[in-house]
VOSE-337722 format. One record per residue (C-alpha): z, x, y. Coordinates in nm, 4 decimals. Example, Ala and Ser with C-alpha at 12.3 -4.5 7.8 and 13.67 -1.06 7.14 Angstrom:
2
<up=0.7800, east=1.2300, north=-0.4500>;
<up=0.7140, east=1.3670, north=-0.1060>;
//
This chain:
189
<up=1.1123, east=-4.8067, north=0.4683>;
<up=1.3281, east=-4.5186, north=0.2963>;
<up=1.0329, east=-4.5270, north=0.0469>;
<up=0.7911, east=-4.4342, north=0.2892>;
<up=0.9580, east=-4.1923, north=0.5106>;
<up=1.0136, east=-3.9912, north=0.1674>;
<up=0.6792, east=-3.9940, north=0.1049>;
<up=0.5241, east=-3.9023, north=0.4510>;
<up=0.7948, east=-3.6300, north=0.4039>;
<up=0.6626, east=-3.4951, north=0.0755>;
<up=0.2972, east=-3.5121, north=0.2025>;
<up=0.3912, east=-3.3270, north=0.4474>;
<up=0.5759, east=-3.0572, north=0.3008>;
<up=0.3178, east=-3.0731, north=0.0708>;
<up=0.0806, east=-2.9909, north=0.3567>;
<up=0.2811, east=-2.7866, north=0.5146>;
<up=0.3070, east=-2.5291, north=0.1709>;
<up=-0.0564, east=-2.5496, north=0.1184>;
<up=-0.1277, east=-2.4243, north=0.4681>;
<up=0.1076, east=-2.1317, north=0.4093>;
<up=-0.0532, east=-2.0510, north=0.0726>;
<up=-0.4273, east=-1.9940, north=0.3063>;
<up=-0.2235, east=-1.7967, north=0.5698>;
<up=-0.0430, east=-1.5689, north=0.2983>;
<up=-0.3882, east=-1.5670, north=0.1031>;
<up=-0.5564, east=-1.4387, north=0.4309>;
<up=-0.2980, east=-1.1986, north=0.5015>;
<up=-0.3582, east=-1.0143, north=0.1862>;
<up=-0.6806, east=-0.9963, north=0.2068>;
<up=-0.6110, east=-0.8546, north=0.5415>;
<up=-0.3648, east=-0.6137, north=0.3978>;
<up=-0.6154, east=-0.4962, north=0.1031>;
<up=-0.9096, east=-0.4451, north=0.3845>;
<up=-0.6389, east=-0.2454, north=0.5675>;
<up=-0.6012, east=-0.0093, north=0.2693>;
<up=-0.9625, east=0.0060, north=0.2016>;
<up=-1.0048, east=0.1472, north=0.5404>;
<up=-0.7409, east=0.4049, north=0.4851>;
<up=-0.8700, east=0.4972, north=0.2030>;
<up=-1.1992, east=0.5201, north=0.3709>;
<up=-1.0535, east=0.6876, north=0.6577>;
<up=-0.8602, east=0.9634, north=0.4303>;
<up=-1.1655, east=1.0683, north=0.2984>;
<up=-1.3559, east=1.1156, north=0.6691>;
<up=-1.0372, east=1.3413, north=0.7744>;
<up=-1.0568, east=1.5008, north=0.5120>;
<up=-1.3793, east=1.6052, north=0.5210>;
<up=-1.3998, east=1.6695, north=0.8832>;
<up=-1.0746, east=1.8862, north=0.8312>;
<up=-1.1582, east=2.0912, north=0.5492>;
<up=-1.5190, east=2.1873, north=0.7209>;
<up=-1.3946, east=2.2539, north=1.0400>;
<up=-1.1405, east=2.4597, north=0.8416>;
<up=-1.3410, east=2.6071, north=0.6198>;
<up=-1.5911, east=2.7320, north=0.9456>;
<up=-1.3355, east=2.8617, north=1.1246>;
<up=-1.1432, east=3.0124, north=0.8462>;
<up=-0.8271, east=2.9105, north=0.9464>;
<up=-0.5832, east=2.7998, north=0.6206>;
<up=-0.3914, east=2.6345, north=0.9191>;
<up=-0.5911, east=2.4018, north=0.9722>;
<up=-0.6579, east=2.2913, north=0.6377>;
<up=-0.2999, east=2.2824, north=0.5565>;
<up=-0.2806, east=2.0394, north=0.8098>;
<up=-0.4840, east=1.7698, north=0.6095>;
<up=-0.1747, east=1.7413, north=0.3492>;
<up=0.0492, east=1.6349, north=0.6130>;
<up=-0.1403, east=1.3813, north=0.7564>;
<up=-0.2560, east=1.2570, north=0.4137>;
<up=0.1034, east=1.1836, north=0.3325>;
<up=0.1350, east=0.9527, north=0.6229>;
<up=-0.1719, east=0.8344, north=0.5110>;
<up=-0.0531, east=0.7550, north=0.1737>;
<up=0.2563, east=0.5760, north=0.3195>;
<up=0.0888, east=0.3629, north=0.5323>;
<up=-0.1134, east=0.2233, north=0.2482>;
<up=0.1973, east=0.1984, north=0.0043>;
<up=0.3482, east=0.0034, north=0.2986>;
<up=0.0498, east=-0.2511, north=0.2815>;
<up=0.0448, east=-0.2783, north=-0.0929>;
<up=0.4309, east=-0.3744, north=-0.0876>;
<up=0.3945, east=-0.6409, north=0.1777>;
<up=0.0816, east=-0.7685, north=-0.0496>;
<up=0.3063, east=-0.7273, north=-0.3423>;
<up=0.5997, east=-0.9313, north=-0.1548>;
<up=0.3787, east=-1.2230, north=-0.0425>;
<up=0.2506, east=-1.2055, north=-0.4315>;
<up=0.5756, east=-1.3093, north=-0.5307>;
<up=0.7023, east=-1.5381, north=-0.2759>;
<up=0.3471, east=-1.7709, north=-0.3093>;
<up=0.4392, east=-1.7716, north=-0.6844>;
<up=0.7825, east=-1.8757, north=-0.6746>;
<up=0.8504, east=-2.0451, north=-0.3505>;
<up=0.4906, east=-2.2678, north=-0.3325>;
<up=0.3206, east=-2.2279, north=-0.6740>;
<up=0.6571, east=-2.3510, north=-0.8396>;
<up=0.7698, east=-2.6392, north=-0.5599>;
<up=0.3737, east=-2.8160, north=-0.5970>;
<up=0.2048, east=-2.6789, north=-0.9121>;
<up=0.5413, east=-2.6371, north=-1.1109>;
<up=0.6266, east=-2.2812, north=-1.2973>;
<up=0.3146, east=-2.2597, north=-1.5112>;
<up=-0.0197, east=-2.3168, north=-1.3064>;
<up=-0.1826, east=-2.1453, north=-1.0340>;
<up=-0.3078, east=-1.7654, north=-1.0044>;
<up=0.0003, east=-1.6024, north=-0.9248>;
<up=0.1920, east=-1.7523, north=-1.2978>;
<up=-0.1706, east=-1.6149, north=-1.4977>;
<up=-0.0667, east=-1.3603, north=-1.7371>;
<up=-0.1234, east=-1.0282, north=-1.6859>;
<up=-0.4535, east=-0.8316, north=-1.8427>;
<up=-0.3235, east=-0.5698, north=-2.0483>;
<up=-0.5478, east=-0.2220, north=-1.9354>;
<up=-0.5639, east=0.0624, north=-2.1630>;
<up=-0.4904, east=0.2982, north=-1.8962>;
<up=-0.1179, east=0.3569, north=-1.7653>;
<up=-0.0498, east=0.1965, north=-1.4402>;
<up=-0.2653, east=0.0019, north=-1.2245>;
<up=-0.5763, east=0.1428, north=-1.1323>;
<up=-0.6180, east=0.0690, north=-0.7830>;
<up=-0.3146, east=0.2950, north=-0.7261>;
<up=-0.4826, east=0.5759, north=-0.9767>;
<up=-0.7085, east=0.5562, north=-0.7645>;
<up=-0.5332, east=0.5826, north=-0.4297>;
<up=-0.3316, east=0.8222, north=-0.5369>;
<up=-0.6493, east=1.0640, north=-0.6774>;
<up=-0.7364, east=1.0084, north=-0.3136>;
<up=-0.4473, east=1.0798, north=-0.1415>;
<up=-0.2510, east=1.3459, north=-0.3556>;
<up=-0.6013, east=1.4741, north=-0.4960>;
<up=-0.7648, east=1.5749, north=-0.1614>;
<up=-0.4243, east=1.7366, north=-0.0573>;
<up=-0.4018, east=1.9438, north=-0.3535>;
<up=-0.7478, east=2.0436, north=-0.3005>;
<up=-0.6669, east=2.1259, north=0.0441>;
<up=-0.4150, east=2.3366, north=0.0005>;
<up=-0.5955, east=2.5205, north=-0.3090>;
<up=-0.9003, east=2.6165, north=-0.0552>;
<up=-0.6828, east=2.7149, north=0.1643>;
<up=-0.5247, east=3.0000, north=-0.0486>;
<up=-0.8456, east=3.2481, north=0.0078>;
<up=-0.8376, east=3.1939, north=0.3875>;
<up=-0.4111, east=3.2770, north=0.4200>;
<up=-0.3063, east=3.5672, north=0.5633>;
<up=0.0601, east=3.6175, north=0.4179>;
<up=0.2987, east=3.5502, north=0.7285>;
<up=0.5695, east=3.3227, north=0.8201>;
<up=0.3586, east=3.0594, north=0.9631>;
<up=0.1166, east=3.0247, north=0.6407>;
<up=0.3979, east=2.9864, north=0.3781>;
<up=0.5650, east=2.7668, north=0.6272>;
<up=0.2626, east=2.5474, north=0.5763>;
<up=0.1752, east=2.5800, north=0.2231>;
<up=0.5908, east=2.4649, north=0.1312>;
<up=0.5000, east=2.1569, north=0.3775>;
<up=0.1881, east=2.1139, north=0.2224>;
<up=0.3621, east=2.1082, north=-0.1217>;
<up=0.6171, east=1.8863, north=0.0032>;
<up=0.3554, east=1.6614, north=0.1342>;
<up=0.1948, east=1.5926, north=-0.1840>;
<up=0.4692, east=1.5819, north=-0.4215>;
<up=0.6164, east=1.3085, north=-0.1297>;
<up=0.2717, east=1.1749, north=-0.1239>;
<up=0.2291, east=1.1464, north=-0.5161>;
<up=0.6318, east=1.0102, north=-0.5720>;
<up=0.6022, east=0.7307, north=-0.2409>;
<up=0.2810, east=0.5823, north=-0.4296>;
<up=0.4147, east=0.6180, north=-0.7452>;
<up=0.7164, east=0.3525, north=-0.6800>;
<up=0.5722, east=0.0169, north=-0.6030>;
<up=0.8274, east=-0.2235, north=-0.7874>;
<up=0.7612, east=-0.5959, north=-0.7548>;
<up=1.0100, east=-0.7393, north=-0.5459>;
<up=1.2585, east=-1.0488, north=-0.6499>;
<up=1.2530, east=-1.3667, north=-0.4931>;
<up=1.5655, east=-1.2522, north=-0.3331>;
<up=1.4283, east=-0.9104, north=-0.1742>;
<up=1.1040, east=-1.1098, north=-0.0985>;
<up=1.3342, east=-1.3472, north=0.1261>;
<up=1.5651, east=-1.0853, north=0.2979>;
<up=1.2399, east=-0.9376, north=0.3748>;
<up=1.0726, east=-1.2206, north=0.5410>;
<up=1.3851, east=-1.2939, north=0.7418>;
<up=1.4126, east=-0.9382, north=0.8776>;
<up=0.9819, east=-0.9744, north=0.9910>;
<up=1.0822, east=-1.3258, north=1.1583>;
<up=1.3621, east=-1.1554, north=1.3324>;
<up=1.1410, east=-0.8476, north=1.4647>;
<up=0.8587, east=-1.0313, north=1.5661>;
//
């Protein structure tokens, strides 16, 4: 009888951790569409910004794009953590309990690129920080020098540079953090 009740227990944890692994599996694919989109999005405002901008020859308006980029930018940082969090808490908390420490997706090794970094955030932040910059840089021929305009070309700066160092720090989180994090989510929601 002990026999058994173990092993309806282990079938259904085991159950029970595969049907997390599909629900954190569709929330990051969630989470990467989400980023997609404000990458997608980004590059709409920005366009629709800078022409509007550029017609009405107003450097205030373009140097309004930088700002709102760097929201932008966080938004989809926050995304890629969470993915990154999940990432780490499938490997080590339901890869390790059913597959053991060495098998499924999350224990692969990683593919050594040529390039520095990762490209998806080269790319993201090219996006982000690149458009900004731009910005601001076709906005210098429509300034007139006041208070208002280098009020808005130092936020402008400040946006990218915050834009460009928020992207730039996306550690992978320990088993630890990954927990502490999930805890605090459970507790919000």
């Amino acid at each position: 009888m002990a026999v058994e009740n173990q092993q309806s227990l282990s079938t259904e944890m085991s159950m029970f951790l595969v049907s997390e692994y599909t629900a954190l599996r569709t929330e990051i694919l969630k989470r990467i569409e989400l980023q997609h989109q404000l990458l997608s999005l980004t590059l709409v405002v920005f366009g629709t910004i800078l022409s509007f901008g550029l017609q009405s020859h107003s450097s205030s308006i373009v140097l309004l794009y930088p700002v709102l980029a760097f929201f932008l930018s966080s938004s989809w940082t926050y995304h890629g953590r969470a993915v990154r969090a999940i990432v780490v808490y499938i490997r080590d908390q339901i890869e390790a309990k059913i597959l053991g420490n060495n098998l499924g997706w999350e224990h692969r090794p990683p593919r050594r690129f040529k390039l520095p970094g990762r490209l998806d955030l080269l790319a993201a932040r090219g996006i982000f920080a690149g458009t900004s910059a731009l910005a601001t840089l076709l906005a210098i021929p429509l300034a007139k020098i006041d208070v208002t305009n280098i009020l808005l070309f130092a936020t402008a700066i400040v946006s990218i540079i915050s834009s460009i160092t928020i992207m730039r720090f996306l550690p992978i989180p320990t088993t630890e953090k990954v927990s502490s994090l999930l805890s605090n989510q459970t507790a919000k929601g």
